[in-house]
VEXNU-409753 format. One record per residue (C-alpha): residue number from 1; residue in three letters; x, y, z. Coordinates in steps of 0.001 Angstrom, whole numbers, padded with zeros to 6 digits. Example, Ala and Ser with C-alpha at 12.3 -4.5 7.8 and 13.67 -1.06 7.14 Angstrom:
! residues 2
+-----+-----+---------+---------+---------+
|   k |   r |       u |       v |       w |
+-----+-----+---------+---------+---------+
|   1 | ALA |  012300 | -004500 |  007800 |
|   2 | SER |  013670 | -001060 |  007140 |
+-----+-----+---------+---------+---------+
! end
This chain:
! residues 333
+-----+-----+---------+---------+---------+
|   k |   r |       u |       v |       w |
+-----+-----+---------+---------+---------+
|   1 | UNK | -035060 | -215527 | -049369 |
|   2 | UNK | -037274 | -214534 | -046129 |
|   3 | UNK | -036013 | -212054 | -044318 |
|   4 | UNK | -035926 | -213943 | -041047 |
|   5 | UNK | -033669 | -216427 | -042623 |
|   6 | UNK | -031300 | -213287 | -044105 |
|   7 | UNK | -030872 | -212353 | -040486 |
|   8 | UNK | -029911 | -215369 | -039165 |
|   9 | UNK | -027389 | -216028 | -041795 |
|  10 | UNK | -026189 | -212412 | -040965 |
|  11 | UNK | -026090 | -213232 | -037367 |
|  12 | UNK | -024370 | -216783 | -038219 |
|  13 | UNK | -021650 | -214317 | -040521 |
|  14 | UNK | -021054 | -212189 | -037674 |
|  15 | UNK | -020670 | -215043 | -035044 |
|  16 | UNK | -018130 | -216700 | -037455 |
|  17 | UNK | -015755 | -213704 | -036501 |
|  18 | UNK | -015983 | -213495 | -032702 |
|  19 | UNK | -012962 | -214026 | -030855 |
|  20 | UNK | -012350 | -217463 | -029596 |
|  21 | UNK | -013739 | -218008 | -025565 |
|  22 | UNK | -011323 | -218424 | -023116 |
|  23 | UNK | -012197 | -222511 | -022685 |
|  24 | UNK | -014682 | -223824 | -024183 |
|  25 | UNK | -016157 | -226046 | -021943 |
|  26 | UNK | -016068 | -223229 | -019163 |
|  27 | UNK | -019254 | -223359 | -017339 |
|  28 | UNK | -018561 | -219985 | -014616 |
|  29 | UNK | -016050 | -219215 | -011953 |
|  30 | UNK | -016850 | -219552 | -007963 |
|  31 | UNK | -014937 | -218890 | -004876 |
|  32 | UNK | -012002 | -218228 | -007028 |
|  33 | UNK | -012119 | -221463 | -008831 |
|  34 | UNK | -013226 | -222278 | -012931 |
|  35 | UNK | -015923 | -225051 | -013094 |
|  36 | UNK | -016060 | -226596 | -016665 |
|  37 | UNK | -018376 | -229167 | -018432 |
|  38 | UNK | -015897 | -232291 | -017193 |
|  39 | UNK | -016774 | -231910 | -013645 |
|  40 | UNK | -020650 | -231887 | -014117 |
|  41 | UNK | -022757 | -234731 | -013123 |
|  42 | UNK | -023548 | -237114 | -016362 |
|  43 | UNK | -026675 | -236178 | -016582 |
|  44 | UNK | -025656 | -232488 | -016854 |
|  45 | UNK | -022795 | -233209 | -019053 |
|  46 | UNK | -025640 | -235079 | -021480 |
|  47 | UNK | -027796 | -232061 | -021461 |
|  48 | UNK | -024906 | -229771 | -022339 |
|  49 | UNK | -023766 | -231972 | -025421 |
|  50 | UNK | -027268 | -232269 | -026650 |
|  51 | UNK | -027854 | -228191 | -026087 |
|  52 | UNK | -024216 | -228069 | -027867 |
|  53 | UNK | -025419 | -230546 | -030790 |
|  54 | UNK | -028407 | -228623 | -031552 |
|  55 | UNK | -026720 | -225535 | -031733 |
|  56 | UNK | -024383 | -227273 | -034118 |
|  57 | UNK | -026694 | -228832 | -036737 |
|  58 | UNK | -028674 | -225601 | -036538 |
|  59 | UNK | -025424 | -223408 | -037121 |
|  60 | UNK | -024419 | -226136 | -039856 |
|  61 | UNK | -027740 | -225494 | -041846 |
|  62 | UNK | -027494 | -221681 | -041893 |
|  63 | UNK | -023833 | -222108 | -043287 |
|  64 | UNK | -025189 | -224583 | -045838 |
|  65 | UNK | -028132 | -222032 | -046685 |
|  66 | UNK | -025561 | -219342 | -046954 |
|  67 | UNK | -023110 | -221292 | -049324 |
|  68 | UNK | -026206 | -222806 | -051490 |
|  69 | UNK | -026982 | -218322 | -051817 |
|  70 | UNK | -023303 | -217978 | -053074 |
|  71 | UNK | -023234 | -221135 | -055636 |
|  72 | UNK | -026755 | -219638 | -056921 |
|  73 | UNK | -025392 | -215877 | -056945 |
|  74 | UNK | -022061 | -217169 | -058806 |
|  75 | UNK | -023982 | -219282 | -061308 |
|  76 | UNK | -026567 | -217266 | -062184 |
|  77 | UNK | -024186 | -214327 | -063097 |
|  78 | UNK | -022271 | -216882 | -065097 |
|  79 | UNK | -025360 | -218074 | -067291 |
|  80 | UNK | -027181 | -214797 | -067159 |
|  81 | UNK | -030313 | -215560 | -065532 |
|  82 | UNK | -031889 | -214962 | -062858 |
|  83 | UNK | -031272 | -216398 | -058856 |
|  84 | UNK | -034632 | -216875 | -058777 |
|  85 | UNK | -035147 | -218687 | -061680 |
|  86 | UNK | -032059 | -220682 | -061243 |
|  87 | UNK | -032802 | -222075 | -057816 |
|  88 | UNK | -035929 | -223215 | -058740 |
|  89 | UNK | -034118 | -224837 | -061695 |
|  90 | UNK | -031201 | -226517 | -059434 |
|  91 | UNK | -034054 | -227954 | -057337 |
|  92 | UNK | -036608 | -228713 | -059417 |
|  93 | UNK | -038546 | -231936 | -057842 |
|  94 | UNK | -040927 | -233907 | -059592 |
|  95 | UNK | -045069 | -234060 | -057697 |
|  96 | UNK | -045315 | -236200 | -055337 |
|  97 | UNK | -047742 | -239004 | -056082 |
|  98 | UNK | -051282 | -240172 | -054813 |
|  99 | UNK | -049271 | -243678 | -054364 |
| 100 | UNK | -046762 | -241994 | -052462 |
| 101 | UNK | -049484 | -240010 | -050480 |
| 102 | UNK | -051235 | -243147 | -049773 |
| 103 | UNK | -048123 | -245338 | -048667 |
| 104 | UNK | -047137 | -242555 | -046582 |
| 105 | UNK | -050271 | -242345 | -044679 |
| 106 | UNK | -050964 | -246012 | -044349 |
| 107 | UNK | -047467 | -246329 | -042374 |
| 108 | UNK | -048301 | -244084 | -040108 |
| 109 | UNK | -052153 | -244045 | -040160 |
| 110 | UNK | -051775 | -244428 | -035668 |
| 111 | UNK | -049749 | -241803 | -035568 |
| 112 | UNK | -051838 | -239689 | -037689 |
| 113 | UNK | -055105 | -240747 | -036542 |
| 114 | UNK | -057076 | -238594 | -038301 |
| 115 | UNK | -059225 | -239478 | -042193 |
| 116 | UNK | -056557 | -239710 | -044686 |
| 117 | UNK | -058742 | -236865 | -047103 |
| 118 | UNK | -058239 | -234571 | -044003 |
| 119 | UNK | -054693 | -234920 | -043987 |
| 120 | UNK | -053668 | -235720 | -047176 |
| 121 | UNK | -052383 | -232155 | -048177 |
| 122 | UNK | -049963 | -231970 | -045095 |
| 123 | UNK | -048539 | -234948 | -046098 |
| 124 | UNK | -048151 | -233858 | -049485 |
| 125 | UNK | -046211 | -230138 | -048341 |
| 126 | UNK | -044238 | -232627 | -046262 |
| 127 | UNK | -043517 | -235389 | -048308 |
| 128 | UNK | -042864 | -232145 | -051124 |
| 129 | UNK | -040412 | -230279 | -048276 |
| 130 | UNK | -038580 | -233963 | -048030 |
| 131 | UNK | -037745 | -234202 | -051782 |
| 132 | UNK | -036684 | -230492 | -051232 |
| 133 | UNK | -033927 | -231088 | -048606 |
| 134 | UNK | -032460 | -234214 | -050365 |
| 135 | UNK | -032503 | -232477 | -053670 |
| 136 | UNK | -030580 | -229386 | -051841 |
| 137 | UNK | -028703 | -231819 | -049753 |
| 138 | UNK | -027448 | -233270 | -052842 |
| 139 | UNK | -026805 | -230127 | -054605 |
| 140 | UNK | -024268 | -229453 | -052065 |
| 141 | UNK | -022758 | -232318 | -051442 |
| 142 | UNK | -021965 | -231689 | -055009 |
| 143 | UNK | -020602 | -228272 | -055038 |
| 144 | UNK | -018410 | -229060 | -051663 |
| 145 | UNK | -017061 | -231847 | -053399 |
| 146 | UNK | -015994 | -230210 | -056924 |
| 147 | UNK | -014622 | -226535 | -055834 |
| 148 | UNK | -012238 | -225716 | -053089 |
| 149 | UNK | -014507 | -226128 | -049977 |
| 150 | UNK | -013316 | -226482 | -046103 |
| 151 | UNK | -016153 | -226527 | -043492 |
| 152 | UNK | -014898 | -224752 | -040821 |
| 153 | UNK | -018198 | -225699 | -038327 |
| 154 | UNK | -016794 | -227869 | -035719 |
| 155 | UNK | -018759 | -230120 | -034069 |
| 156 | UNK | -019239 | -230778 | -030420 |
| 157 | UNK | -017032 | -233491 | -028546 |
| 158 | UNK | -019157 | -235910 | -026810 |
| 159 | UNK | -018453 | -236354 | -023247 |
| 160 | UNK | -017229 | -239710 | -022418 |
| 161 | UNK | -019035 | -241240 | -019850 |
| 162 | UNK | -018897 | -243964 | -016854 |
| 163 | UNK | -021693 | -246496 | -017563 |
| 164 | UNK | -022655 | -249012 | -015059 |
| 165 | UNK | -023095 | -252228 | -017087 |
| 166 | UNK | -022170 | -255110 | -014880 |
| 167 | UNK | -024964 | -257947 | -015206 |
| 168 | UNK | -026468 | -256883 | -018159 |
| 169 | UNK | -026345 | -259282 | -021147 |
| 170 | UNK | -023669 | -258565 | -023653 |
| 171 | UNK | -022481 | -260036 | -027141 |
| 172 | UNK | -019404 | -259674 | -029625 |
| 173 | UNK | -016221 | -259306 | -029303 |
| 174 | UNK | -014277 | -260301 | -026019 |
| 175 | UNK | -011892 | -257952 | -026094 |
| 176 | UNK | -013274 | -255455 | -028012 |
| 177 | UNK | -012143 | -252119 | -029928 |
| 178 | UNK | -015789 | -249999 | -029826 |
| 179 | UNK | -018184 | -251070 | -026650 |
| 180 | UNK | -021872 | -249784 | -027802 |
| 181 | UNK | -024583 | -249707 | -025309 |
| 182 | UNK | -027627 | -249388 | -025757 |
| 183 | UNK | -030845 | -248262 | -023837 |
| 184 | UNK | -033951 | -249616 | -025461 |
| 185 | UNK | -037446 | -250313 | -024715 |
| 186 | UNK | -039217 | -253285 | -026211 |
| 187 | UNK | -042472 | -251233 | -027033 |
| 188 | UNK | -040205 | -248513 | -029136 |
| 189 | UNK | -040193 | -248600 | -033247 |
| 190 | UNK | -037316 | -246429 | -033641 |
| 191 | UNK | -035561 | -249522 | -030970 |
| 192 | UNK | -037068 | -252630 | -033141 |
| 193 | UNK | -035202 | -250737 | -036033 |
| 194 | UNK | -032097 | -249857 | -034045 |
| 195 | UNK | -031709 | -253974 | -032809 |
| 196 | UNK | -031553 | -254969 | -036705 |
| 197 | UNK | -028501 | -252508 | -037151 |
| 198 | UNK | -026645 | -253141 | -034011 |
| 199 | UNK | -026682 | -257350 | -034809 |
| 200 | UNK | -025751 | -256622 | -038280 |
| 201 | UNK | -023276 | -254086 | -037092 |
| 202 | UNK | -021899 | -257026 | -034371 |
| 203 | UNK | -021946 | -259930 | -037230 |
| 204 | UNK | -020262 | -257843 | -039489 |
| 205 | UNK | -017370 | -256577 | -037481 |
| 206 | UNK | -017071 | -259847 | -034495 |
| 207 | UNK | -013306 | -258635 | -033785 |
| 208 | UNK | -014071 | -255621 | -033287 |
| 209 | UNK | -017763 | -254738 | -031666 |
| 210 | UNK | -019569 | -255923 | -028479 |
| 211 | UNK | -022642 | -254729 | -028043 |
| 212 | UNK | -024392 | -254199 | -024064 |
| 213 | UNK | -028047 | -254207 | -024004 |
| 214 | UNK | -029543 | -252019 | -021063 |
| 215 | UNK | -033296 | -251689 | -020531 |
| 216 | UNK | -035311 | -248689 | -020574 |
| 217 | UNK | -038703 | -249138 | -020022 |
| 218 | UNK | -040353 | -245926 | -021008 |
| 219 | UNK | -043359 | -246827 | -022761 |
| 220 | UNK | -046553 | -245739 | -019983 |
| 221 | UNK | -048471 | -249406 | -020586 |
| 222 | UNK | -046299 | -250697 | -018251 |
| 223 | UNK | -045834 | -253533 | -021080 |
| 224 | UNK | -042363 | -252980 | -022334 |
| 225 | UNK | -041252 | -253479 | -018352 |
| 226 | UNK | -043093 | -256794 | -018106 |
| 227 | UNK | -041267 | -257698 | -020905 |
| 228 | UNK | -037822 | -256747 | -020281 |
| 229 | UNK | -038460 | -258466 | -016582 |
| 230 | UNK | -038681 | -261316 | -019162 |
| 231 | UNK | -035942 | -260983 | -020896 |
| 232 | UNK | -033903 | -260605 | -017488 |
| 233 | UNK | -035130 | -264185 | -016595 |
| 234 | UNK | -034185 | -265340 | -019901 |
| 235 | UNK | -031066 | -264550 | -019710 |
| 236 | UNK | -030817 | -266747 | -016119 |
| 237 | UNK | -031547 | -269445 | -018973 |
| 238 | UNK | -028715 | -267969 | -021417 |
| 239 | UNK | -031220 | -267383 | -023457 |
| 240 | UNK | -031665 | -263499 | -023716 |
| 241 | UNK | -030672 | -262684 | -027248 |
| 242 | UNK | -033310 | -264656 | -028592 |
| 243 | UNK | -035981 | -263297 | -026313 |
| 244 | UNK | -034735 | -260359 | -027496 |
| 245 | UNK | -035397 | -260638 | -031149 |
| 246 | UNK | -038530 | -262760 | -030404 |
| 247 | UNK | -039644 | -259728 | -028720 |
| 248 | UNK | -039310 | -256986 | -031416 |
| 249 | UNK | -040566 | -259710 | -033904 |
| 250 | UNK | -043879 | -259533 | -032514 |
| 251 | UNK | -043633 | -255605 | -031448 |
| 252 | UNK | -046709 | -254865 | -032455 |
| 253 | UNK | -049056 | -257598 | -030820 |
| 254 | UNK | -046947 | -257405 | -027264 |
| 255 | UNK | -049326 | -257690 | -024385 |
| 256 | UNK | -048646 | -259266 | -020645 |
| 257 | UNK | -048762 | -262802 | -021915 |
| 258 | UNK | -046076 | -262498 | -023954 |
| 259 | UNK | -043178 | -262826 | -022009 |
| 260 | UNK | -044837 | -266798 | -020944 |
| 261 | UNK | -045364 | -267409 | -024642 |
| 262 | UNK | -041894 | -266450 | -025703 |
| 263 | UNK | -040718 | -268445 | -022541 |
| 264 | UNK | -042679 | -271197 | -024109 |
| 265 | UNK | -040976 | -271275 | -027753 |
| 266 | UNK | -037714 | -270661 | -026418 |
| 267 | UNK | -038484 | -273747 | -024725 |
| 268 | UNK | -037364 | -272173 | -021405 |
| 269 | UNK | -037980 | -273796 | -018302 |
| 270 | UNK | -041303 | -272559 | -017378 |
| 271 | UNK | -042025 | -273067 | -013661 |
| 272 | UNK | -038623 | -270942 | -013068 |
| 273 | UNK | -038899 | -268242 | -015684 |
| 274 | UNK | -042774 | -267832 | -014135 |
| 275 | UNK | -041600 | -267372 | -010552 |
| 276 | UNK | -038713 | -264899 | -012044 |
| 277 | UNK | -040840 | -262581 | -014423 |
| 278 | UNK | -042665 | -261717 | -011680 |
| 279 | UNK | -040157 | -261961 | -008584 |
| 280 | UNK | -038084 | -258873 | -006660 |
| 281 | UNK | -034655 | -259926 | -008681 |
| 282 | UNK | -036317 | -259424 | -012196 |
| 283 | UNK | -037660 | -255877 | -011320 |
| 284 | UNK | -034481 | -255059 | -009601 |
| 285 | UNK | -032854 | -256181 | -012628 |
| 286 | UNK | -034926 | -253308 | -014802 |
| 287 | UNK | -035097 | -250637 | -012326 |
| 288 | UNK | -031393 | -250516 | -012151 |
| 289 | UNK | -030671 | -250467 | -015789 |
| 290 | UNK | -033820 | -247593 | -015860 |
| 291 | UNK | -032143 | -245682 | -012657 |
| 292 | UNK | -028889 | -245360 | -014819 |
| 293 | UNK | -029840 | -244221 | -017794 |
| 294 | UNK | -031848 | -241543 | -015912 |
| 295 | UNK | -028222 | -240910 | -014131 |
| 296 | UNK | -026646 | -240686 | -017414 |
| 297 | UNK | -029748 | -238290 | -018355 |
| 298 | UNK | -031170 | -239787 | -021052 |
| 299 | UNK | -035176 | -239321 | -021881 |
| 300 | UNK | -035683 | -240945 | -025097 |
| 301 | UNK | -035072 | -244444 | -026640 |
| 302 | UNK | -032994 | -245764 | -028002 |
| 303 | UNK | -029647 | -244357 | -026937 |
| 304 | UNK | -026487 | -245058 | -027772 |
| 305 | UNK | -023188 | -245018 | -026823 |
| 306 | UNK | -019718 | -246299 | -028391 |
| 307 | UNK | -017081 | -246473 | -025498 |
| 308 | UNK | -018926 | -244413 | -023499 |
| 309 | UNK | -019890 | -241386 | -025630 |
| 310 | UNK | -023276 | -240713 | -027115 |
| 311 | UNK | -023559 | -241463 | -030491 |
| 312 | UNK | -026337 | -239381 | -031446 |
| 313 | UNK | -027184 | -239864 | -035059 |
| 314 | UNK | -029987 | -240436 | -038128 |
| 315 | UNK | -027767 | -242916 | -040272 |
| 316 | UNK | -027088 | -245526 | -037227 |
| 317 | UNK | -025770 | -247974 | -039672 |
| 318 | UNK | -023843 | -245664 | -041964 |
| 319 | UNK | -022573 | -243742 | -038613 |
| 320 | UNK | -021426 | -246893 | -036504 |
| 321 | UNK | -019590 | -248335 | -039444 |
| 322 | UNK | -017250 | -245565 | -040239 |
| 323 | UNK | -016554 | -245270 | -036376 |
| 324 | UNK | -015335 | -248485 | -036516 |
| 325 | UNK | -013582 | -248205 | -039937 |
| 326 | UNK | -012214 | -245108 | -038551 |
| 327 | UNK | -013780 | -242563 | -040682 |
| 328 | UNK | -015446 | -239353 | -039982 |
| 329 | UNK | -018982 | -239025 | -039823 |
| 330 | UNK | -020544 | -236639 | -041615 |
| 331 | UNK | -022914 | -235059 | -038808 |
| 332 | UNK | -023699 | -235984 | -035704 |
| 333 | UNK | -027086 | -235593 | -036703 |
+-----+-----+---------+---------+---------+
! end
């Protein structure tokens, strides 16, 4: 093991048995009074949870490094071999392939914008370090689930939070159990992907789940605003959800016509939508939603929240779905 990574599992050790703080969402004292987390503005109160969730899933690796050193340390003295040897055994990974390198590349060829020859050996140490987490990942998962294992890393509460969502176009249940919004930008992959999961999510559990869709324009070629002033007129037509999906359809090829064009297979009414996309309601419309999320302090899309606390997470789907079944996730992460 490095010895970096020694010390920090050292220094994780030696946290573990520090007294507990006086409150833990203390923030200082002043004129004789405490000031904690709850009585921050939202935007603060975001920033602290996120600070606090990093802090967590970084704290949460170091444990799982330092329990994957005692299962090797146990074993190996078991089976008389070597750590070293056994480690590399326990996560052995087979080479990554020249298909794999290629796929890989050709998905994100803009992002990478470079020859694939020149960058085809950091995709390979990363595509190599992937297999090399899940294979750990699953080692774990493994040995926490057949000896007598109790995590005892807690993680952070998410502050619940007053959203302003009046106006905004909404779909589900009427009287729901689990209220997600959702900031999202037209122009964002990572929100094309997220829409998919939050219908499914909302056709899946329609007793349950209503989902709020808030717009978020963050995207600099002013496109993704242009076309959520679009969507704001189509849903004067009670026609927004398809806009919607007509607009992440056709993510990639969005340009300033396409708010008319969708207007035009929606079969909206034209003349209006045409004086709305452009008029002083529409943009009030976005810049609103925008303004809030930027009170709420958010600077990324999407983002999520399930009555009012962030759901920040990797496994949307998988994540959501226990919520609602009432099951723990297993990271917030």
């Amino acid at each position: 093991m490095h010895p970096s990574r020694k010390f920090l599992i050292g220094l994780l050790l030696s946290s573990l048995a520090l007294p507990g703080m006086a409150s833990e969402n203390a923030l200082f004292r002043y004129e004789g009074k405490t000031y904690n987390t709850d009585q921050a503005s939202p935007k603060l109160r975001t920033l602290i949870y996120d600070l606090d969730l990093q802090y967590y899933q970084q704290r949460q690796a170091l444990a799982d490094d330092f329990l994957f050193q005692l299962y090797v340390q146990s074993e190996a003295a078991k089976r008389g071999v070597s750590e070293v040897a056994l480690a590399a055994e326990l996560l052995e990974i087979r080479p990554v392939t020249e298909d794999e390198l290629r796929a890989f590349y050709d998905a994100n060829t803009a992002r990478i914008n470079q020859p694939y020859e020149k960058t085809r050996e950091r995709i390979r140490q990363h595509l190599h370090e992937q297999q090399l987490r899940a294979a750990k990942h699953k080692l774990l998962a493994k040995v926490k689930d057949e000896h007598d294992f109790e995590t005892l890393v807690v993680p952070p509460e998410s502050p619940p939070l007053e959203i302003a969502t009046d106006g905004y176009p909404r779909k589900g249940a009427k009287t729901p159990r689990f209220t997600i919004v959702e900031f999202s930008d037209y122009q964002c992959p990572h929100c094309e992907r997220a829409a998919g999961v939050l219908r499914r999510i909302v056709e899946e559990n329609p007793d349950d789940v209503q989902l709020i869709y808030m717009d978020f324009p963050i995207n600099r070629s002013g496109i993704s605003r242009l076309v959520a002033q679009g969507a704001a007129c189509a849903h004067k037509q009670k026609k927004f959800w398809d806009y919607h999906d007509l607009a992440f359809e056709h993510q990639s090829k969005l340009n300033d016509k396409s708010p008319m064009a969708f207007a035009k297979a929606l079969k909206l009414d034209q003349a209006a939508f045409a004086e709305c996309v452009t008029g002083g309601g529409a943009k009030a419309h976005v810049a609103r939603s925008a303004a809030e999320a930027r009170r709420l302090g958010l600077t990324a899309t999407p983002s999520i929240f399930v009555n009012g606390r962030p759901l920040r997470s990797r496994h949307l789907e998988r994540d959501l779905q226990r919520l609602i079944d009432g099951a723990p996730t297993p990271d917030q992460g």
